[in-house]
Phi, psi and omega in degrees: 000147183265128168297121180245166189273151174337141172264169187257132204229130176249127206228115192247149188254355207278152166265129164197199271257325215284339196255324153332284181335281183266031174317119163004143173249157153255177179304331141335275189313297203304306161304339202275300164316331156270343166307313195277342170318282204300321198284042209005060186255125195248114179305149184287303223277125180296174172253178179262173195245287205309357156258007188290139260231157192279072178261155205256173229268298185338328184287348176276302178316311191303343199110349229253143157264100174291338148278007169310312185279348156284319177321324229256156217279143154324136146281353168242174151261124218269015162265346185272352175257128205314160184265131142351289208181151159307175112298276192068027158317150173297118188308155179298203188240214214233314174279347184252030167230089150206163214286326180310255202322000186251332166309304186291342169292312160326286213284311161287041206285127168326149153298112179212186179217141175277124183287307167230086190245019160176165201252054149074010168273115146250185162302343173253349140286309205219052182309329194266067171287097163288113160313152195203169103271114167224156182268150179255103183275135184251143179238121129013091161228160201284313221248011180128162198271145168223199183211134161269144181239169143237182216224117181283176196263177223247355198244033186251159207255335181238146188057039161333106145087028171254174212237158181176153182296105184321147185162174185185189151303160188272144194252162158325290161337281188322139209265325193218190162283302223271356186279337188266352176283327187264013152304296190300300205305005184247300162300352158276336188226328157100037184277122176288145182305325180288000162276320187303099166304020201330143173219026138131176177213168185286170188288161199293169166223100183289127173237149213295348192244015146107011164275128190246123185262139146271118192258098159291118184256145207195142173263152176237169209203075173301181342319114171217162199262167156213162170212115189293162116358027216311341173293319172226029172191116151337294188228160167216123195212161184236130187233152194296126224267356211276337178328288185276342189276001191245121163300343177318328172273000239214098176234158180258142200214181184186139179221161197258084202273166225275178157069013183077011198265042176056173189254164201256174157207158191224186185237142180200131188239063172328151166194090192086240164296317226237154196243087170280115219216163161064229195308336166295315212251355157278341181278331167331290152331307197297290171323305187292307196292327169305316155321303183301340178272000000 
């Protein structure tokens, strides 16, 4: 196993407007938002994405309204269960994580296949897709590219203290998928456009609660300053990309959901404390066969 170095974690105290805005719901408010789902009344408020839990096409086949079925809180915790199995793919290779080489891919793209670009959905299952976005920030560091995550607050009734990619829904506004992934990331962590490097994205990622995601990828480029959300983000920490780039870190995992709706498996990249899983952690994949082609 490769050593890697500590990741760097930022902890923010400040309160402002956006955290007013965007406070914990309860599970009421939360049903109140699928009512207004179905009767096609479209809500402000976003869902979070980069955690969002992998559900599969079967849950649809059966009748089940998967977002119903997000609504309502897991019955595990998916860090405490046991692993399947590796991935174990061979790590990408050392020169093709450099700030160079993820530029000449961008500008050249490969022959590739996405491994997970949707949670097994189609447009004729699940016609009501929310455009969506999130950024994979590669940060600049003297010792190698790392990727920011942020880590959610521990008092929110949904994804409490899962970790997932800034990001969000698409606004009127938003010019493009790549303006609304760095529109959120400056309101969620407050990383300025002028640090940023976009070099291009991934194929869309459909989730299971009906969100069509553009997983935008962007170099950061320090010095740079942030300021988290105290309303929606705990942490902000960085883990090393050589890390996340080996399959050997890639685990599968699986769990037993309530009501007979079967058992799920997921994708999960532990890393120290924080437990990166579901929907984070399938654009990842996407990410690593993309670099490996």
């Amino acid at each position: 196993m490769s050593v890697v170095q500590n990741c760097i974690i930022y902890v923010s105290v400040r309160a402002n407007r956006r955290a007013l805005r965007k406070s914990c719901q309860t599970v009421g408010s939360l049903r109140s938002q699928l009512h207004n789902k179905q009767a096609g009344i479209v809500p402000k408020r976003r869902a979070p994405l980069g955690a969002l839990f992998l559900c599969r096409s079967r849950l649809i086949h059966a009748g089940f309204n998967v977002l119903e079925f997000v609504l309502s809180k897991l019955s595990f915790d998916p860090a405490l269960l046991p692993v399947d199995s590796l991935a174990g793919e061979p790590p990408v290779a050392p020169e093709q994580l450099t700030t160079r080489a993820l530029r000449t891919r961008f500008l050249a793209l490969p022959v590739w296949q996405p491994e997970t670009s949707a949670d097994q959905l189609t447009r004729g299952e699940n016609a009501a897709l929310t455009p969506a976005s999130v950024l994979l920030p590669l940060v600049v560091r003297e010792t190698g590219l790392t990727l920011l995550f942020t880590q959610r607050t521990a008092h929110l009734t949904d994804h409490a203290g899962q970790v997932s990619f800034p990001g969000g829904r698409q606004e009127s506004h938003d010019a493009s998928p790549i303006d609304t992934a760095l529109r959120e990331t400056e309101e969620e962590v407050g990383l300025e456009r002028r640090h940023i490097e976009v070099l291009g994205t991934l194929p869309d990622y459909l989730t299971g609660t009906g969100y069509q995601v553009t997983p935008v990828v962007a170099l950061v480029h320090p010095p740079f300053s942030l300021r988290p959300d105290p309303g929606e983000v705990a942490e902000i920490f960085e883990v090393p990309l050589r890390f996340l780039m080996d399959g050997a870190n890639h685990q599968r995992r699986s769990a037993e959901f309530p009501n007979g709706r079967g058992r799920r498996s997921f994708y999960a990249m532990p890393y120290e404390r924080f437990f990166i899983w579901g929907a984070t952690a399938g654009m990842l994949r996407n990410l690593f066969h993309f670099l490996r082609a």
